[in-house]
C-alpha positions as CSV (number, residue, x, y, z in Angstrom):
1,X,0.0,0.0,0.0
2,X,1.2,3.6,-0.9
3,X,2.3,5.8,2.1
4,X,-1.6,8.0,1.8
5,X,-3.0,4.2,1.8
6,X,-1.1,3.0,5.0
7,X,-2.0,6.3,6.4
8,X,-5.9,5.7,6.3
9,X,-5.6,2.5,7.4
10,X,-4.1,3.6,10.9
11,X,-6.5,5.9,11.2
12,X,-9.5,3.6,10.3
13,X,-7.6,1.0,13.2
14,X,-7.2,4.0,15.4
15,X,-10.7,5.2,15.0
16,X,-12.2,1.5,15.5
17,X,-10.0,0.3,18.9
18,X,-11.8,3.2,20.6
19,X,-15.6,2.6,19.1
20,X,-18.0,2.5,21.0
21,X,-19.6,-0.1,18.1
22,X,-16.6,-2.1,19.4
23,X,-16.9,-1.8,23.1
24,X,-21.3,-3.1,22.3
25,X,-19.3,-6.7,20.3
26,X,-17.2,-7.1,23.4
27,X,-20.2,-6.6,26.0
28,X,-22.5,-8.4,23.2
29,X,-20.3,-11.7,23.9
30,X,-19.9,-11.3,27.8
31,X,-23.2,-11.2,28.2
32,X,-24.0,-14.1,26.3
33,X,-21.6,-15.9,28.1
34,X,-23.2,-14.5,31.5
35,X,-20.3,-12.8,32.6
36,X,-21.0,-8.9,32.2
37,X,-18.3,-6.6,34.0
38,X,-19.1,-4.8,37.2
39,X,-22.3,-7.1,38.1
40,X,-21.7,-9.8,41.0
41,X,-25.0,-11.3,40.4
42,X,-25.4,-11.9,36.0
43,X,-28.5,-13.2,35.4
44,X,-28.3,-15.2,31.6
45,X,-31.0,-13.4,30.0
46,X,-29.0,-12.7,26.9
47,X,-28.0,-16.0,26.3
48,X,-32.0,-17.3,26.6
49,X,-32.5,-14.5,24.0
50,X,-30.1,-15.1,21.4
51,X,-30.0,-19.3,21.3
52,X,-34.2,-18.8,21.5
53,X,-33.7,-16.9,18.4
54,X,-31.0,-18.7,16.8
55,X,-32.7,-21.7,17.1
56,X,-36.0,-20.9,16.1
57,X,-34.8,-19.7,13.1
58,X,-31.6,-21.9,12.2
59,X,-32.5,-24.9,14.1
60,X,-34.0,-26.7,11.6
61,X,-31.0,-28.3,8.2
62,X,-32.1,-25.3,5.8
63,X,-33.1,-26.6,2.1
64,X,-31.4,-25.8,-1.2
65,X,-33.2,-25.3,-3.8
66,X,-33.0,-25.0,-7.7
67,X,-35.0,-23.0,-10.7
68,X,-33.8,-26.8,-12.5
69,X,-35.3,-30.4,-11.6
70,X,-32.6,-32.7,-10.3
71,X,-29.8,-30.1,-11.2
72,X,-26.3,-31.7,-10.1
73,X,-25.3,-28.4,-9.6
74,X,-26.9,-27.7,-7.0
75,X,-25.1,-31.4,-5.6
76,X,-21.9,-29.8,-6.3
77,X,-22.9,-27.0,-4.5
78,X,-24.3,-28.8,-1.5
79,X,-21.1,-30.8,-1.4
80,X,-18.8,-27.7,-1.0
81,X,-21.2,-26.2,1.6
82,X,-19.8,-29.7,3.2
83,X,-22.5,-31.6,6.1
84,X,-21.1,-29.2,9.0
85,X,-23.3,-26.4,6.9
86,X,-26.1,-26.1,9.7
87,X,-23.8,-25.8,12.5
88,X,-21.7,-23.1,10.9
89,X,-24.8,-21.4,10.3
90,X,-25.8,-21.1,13.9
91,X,-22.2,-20.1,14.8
92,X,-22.9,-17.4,12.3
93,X,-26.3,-16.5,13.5
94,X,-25.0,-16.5,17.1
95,X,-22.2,-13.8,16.2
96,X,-24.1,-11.5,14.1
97,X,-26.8,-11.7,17.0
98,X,-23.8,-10.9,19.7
99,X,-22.3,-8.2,17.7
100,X,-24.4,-6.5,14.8
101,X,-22.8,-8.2,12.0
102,X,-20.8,-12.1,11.7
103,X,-17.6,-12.1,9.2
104,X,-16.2,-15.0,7.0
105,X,-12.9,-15.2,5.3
106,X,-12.4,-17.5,2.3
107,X,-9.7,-19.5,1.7
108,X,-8.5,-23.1,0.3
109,X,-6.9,-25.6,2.7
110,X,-3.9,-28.0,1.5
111,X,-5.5,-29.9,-0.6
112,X,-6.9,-26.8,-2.7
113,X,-10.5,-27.2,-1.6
114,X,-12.6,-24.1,-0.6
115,X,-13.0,-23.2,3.1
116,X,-14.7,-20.5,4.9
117,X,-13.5,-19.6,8.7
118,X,-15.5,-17.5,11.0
119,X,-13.3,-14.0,12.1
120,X,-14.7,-12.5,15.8
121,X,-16.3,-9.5,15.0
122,X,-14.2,-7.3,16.9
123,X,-11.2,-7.8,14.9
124,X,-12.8,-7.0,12.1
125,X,-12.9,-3.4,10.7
126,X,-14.8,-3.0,7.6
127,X,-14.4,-0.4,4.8
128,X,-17.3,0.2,2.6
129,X,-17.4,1.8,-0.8
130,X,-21.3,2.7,-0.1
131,X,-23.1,4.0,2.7
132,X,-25.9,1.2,2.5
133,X,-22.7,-0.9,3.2
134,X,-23.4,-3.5,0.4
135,X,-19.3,-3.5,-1.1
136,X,-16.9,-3.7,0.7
137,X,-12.9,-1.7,-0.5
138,X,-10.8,-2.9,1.9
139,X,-11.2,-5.6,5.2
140,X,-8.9,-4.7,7.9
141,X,-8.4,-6.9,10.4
142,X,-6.8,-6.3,13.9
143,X,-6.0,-9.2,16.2
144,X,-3.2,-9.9,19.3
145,X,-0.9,-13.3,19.3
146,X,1.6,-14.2,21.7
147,X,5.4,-14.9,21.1
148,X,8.6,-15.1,22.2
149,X,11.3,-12.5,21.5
150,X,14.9,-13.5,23.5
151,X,12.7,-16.2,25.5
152,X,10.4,-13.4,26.7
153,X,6.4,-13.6,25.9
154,X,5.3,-10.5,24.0
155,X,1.8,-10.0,23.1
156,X,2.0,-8.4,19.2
157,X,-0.8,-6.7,17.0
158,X,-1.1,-8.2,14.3
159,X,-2.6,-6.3,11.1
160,X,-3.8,-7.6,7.9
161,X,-5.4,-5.2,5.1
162,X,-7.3,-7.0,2.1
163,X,-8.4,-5.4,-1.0
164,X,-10.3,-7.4,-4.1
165,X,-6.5,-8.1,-5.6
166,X,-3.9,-8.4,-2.8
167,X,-3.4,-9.1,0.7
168,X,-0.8,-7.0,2.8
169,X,0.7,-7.4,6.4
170,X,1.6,-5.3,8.9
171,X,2.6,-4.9,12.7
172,X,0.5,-2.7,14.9
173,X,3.6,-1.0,17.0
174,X,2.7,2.2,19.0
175,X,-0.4,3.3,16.7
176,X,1.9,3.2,13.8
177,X,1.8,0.4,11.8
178,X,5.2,-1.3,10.1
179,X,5.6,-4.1,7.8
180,X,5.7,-7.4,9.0
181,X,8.9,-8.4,7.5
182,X,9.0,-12.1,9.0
183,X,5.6,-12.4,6.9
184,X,7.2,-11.2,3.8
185,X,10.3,-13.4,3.9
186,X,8.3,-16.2,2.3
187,X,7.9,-14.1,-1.3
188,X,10.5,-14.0,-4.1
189,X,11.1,-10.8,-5.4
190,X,9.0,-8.3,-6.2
191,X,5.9,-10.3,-5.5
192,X,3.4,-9.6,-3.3
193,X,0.6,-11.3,-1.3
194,X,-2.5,-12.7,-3.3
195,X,-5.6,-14.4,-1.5
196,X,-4.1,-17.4,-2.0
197,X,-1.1,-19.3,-3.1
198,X,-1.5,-22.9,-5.4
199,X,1.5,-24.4,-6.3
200,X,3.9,-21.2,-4.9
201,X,2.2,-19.3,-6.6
202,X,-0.2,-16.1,-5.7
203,X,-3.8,-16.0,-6.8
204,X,-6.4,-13.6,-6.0
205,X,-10.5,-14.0,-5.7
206,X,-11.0,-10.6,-7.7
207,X,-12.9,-9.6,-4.6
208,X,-12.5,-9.2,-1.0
209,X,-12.4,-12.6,0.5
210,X,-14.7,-11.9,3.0
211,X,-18.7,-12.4,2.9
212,X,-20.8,-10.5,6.1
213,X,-24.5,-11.5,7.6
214,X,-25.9,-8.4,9.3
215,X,-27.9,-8.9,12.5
216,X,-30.1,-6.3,10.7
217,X,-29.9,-3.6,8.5
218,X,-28.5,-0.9,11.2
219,X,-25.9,-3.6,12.0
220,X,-27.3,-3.6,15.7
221,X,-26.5,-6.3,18.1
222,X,-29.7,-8.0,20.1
223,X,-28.2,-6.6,23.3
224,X,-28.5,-2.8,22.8
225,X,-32.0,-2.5,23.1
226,X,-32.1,-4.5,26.9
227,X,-28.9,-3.9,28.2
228,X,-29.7,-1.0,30.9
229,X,-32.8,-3.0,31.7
230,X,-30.7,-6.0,32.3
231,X,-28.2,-4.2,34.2
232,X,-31.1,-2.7,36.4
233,X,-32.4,-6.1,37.0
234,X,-29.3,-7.5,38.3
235,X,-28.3,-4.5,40.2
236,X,-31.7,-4.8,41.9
237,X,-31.6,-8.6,42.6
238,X,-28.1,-8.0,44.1
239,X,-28.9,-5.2,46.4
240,X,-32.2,-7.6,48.0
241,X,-29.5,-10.2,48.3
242,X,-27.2,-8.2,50.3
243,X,-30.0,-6.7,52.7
244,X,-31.0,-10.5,53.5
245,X,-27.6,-11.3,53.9
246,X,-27.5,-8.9,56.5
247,X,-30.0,-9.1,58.0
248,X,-30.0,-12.3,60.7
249,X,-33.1,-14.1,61.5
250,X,-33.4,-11.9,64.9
251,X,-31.5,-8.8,66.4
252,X,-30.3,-8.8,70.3
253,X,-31.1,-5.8,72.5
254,X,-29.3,-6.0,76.0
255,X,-29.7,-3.3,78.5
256,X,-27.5,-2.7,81.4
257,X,-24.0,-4.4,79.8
258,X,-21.3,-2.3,79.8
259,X,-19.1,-2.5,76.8
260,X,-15.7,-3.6,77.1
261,X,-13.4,-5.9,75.4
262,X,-13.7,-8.8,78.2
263,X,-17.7,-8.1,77.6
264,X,-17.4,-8.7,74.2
265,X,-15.6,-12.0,74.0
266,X,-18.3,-13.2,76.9
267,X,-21.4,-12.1,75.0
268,X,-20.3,-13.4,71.2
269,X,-19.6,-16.7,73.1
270,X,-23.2,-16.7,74.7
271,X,-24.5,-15.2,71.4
272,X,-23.1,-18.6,70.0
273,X,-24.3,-20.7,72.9
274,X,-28.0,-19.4,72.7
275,X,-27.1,-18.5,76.4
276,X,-27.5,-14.9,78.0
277,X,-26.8,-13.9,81.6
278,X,-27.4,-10.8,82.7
279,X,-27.7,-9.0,86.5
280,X,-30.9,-9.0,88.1
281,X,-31.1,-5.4,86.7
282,X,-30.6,-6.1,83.0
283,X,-32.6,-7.9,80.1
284,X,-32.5,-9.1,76.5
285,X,-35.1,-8.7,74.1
286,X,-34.9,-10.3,70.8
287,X,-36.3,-8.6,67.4
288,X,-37.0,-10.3,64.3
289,X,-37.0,-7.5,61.5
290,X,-39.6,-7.9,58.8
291,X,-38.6,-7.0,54.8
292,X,-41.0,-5.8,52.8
293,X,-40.1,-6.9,49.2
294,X,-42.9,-6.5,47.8
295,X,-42.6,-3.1,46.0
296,X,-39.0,-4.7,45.0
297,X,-40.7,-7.7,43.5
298,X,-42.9,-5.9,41.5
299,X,-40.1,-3.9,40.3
300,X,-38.1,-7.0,38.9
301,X,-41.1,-8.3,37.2
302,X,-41.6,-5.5,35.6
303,X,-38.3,-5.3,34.1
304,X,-38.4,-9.1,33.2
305,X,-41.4,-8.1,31.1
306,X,-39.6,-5.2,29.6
307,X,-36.9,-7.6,28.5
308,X,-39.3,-10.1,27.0
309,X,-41.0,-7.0,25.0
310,X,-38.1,-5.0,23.7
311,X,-35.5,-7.7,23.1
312,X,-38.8,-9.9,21.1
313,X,-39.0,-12.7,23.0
314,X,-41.2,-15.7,23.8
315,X,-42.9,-14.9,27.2
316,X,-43.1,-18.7,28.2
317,X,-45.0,-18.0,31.5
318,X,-47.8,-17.8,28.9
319,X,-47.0,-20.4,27.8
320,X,-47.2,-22.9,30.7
321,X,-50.2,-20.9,32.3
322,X,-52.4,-23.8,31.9
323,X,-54.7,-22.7,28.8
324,X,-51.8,-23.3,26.3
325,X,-52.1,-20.8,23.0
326,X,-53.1,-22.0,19.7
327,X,-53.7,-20.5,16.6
328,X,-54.0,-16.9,16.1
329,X,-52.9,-16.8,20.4
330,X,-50.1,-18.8,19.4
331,X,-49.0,-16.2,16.4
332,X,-49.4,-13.4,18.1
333,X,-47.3,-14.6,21.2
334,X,-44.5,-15.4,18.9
335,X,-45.1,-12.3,17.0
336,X,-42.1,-10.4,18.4
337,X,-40.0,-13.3,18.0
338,X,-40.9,-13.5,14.4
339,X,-40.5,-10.0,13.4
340,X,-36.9,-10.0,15.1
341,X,-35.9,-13.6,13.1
342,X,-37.8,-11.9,9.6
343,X,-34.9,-9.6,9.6
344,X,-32.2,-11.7,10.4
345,X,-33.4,-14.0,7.5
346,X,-33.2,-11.4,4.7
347,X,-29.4,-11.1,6.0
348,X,-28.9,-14.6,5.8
349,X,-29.9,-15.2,2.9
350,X,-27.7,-11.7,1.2
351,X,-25.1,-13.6,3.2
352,X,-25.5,-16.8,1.0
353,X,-25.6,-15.0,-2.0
354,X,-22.3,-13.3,-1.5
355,X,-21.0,-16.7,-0.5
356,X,-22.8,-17.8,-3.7
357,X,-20.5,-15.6,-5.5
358,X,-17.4,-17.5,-4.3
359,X,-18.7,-20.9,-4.1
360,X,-19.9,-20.1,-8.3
361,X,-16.1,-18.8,-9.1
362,X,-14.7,-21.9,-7.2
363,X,-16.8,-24.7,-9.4
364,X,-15.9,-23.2,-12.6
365,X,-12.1,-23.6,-11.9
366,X,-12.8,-27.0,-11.7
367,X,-15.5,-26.9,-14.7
368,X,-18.7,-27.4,-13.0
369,X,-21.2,-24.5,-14.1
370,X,-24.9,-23.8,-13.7
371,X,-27.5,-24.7,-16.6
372,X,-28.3,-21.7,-18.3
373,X,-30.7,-19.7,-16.4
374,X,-30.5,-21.6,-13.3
375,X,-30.7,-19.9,-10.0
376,X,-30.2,-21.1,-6.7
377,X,-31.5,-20.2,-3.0
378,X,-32.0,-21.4,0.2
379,X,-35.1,-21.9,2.6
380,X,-34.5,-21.3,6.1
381,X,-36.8,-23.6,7.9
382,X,-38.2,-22.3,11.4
383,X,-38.4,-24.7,14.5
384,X,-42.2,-23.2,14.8
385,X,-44.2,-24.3,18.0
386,X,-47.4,-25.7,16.3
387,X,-50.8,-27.3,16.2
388,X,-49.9,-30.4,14.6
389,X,-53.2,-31.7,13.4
390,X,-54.1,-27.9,12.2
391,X,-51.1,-27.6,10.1
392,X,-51.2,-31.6,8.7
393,X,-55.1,-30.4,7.7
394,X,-53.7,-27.2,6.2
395,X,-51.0,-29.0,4.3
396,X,-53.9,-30.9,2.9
397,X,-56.1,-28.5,1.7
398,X,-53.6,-26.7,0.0
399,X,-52.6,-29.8,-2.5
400,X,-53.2,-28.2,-6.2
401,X,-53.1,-24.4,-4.6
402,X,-49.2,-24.8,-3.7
403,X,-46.3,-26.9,-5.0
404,X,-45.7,-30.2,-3.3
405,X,-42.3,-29.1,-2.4
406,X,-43.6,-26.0,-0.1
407,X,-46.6,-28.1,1.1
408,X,-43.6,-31.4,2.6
409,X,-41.3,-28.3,3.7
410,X,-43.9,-27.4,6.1
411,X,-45.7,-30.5,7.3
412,X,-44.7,-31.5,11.2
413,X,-43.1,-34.6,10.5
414,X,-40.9,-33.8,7.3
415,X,-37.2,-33.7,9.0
416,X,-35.8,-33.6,5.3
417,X,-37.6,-32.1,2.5
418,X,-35.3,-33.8,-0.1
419,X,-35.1,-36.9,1.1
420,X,-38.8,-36.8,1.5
421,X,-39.6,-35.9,-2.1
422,X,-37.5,-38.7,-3.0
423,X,-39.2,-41.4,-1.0
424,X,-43.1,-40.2,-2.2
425,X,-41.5,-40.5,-5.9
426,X,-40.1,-43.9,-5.1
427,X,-43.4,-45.2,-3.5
428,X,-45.7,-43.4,-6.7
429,X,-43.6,-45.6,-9.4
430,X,-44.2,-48.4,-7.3
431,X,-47.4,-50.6,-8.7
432,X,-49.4,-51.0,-5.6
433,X,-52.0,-53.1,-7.5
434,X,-49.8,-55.2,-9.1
435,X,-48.0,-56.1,-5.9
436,X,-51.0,-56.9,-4.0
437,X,-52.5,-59.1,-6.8
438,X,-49.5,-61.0,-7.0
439,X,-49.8,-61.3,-3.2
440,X,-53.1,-62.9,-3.2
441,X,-51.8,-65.6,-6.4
442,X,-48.9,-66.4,-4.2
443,X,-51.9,-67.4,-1.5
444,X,-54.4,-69.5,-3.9
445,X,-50.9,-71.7,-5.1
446,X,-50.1,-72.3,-1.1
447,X,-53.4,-73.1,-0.4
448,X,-53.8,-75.7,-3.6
């Protein structure tokens, strides 16, 4: 990069260490992992939020779809995705959920085959050519390794800068950023670093090797909109649990005992024994305190409901109430929950169409391409509470309104729409007739 370049970039790193954007990722992930700074009583409402959502909407194997019957493309394509495809989605969908927006890099392992790797959020600083933040111009990323300099541990910043053509690699040393030579020992001369290397040799994707899934359009992580609230609430449960902590089950009230050291030691012993003297003069009168938590109780209840509405959750006391929700009850209680996941899907699914992009570029290296006009996309199956027998009746009165292929992707007991299809075509070529005539010859020749 040109001296202006390098310049920019420092500044972009400079600007991003101290963002508040970053400091919301770094909370995002403590308090999904219950363990928010400054509070000695966490209570894991965040994680209930974001694995509720996560799994509601990612829980179920998504399908793949094609514009083509029985396209081996999309095969090919399914193949690369490779069978760990639903679990790296929910890593994804956790991350964006934690942090705004979840970031891939692309590259091929040893054996040239193409790989995707999920980058922590946080180390990832993002330049965008347009303000809808759609292209990307450069990925910066910023992230700390150890190592040993004259057998001392150093922690080092690393810093690597990728454009759609070339990759470059820097040191983070005192805001100012110097090339990391050790890096640059492994090119010959005058060559610099691709996205890739195949046979010593640098290649590059024509594009930043990155793809992005928002959490939304804003780029907002789930915890922004609940995170005082949450904070209240745990503040509040700590300070009843410290005013019951002190408080003991009674209070002693001794008159006529003079207070001295020798006095002391006597009455913490008696305290201990249950035994009091005193002179004929004196008395003890014990006094159990009453707490009124009431008003306090309230309070928390109120902020639990304030955390179910505004971070658009499932309020499952509803659901266990006794008169359990179906049907237009059931929608509406899920309503927030839906509306939050309806965003993340459109994100997902731009997400898979940038990765499309790669994954397309990838096959045609190795001479797989599409049929002409073939498009692909992918269905994101909800794990939907339901009224089974409602929805098998629905799915039956919509046969010759609706393909079959949407009508099996939303029936209860389909697990695998594909594999599905395929078994209902292999049971309609099969000659039901036939086989139960030949059934009943085989019966009349046993019995002759």
């Amino acid at each position: 990069m040109d001296s202006q370049d390098l310049f920019i970039v420092q500044e972009y790193i400079k600007e991003f260490l101290a963002s508040k954007e970053r400091k919301l990722m770094l909370d995002g992930q403590l308090y999904y992992e219950n363990e928010p700074l400054g509070i000695e009583m966490p209570h894991a409402f965040m994680t209930n939020l974001v694995d509720e959502k996560v799994q509601y909407l990612l829980g179920k194997e998504p399908s793949m779809t094609s514009s083509i019957d029985n396209s081996s493309y999309l095969d090919e394509v399914i193949n690369v995705l490779s069978d760990n495809f639903l679990y790296d989605l929910q890593l994804l969908g956790t991350e964006t959920s934690n942090k705004g927006i979840a970031w891939e890099q692309l590259y091929f392992d040893e054996e040239g085959i193409l790989k995707r790797m999920l980058i922590p959020s946080e180390q990832i600083k993002p330049v965008w050519v347009d303000n809808s933040h759609r292209e990307l111009k450069w990925v910066i990323r910023i992230y700390d390794i150890e190592e040993y300099t004259n057998n001392k541990k150093e922690t080092v910043t690393k810093v690597e800068v990728y454009d759609s053509d070339k990759s470059y690699y820097y040191i983070l040393d005192n805001g100012t950023l110097k090339l990391d030579s050790e890096k640059y020992l492994q090119l010959n001369d005058n060559e610099e670093f691709g996205h890739f290397t195949i046979d010593g040799k640098q290649y590059s994707f024509g594009r930043v090797p990155f793809v992005f899934c928002k959490n939304n359009a804003c780029e907002m992580p789930d915890l922004k909109m609940v995170k005082e609230l949450i904070d209240a609430y745990c503040h509040n449960r700590e300070r009843l649990d410290k005013l019951l902590e002190d408080f003991k089950n009674f209070l002693v009230v001794i008159r006529n005992y003079a207070e001295n050291p020798e006095n002391a030691v006597s009455l913490d012993e008696m305290l201990e024994k249950r035994r009091i003297w005193v002179d004929t003069d004196g008395g003890v009168e014990l006094v159990n305190p009453t707490i009124d938590t009431t008003a306090n109780e309230s309070h928390d209840n109120t902020l639990k409901d304030d955390i179910i509405l505004f971070g658009r959750s499932v309020d499952r006391n509803k659901m266990i109430s006794g008169n359990t929700p179906s049907g237009v009850a059931l929608k509406t209680l899920y309503s927030g929950l839906d509306l939050k996941c309806n965003k993340l899907e459109i994100e997902v699914k731009n997400y898979f169409n940038q990765l499309m992009w790669f994954i397309k570029s990838y096959l045609e290296v190795k001479g797989v391409r599409p049929q002409d006009k073939e498009n692909l996309s992918i269905i994101l199956n909800r794990d939907i509470t339901m009224n089974e027998s409602q929805v098998i009746t629905d799915c039956k009165n919509s046969v010759g309104v609706i393909s079959n292929k949407t009508i099996v992707a939303n029936h209860p007991y389909v697990t695998d729409v594909d594999e599905e299809l395929r078994q209902i075509e292999a049971e309609n070529a099969f000659n039901w007739q036939e086989y139960v005539k030949q059934l009943k010859d085989d019966n009349e020749e046993v019995e002759v």
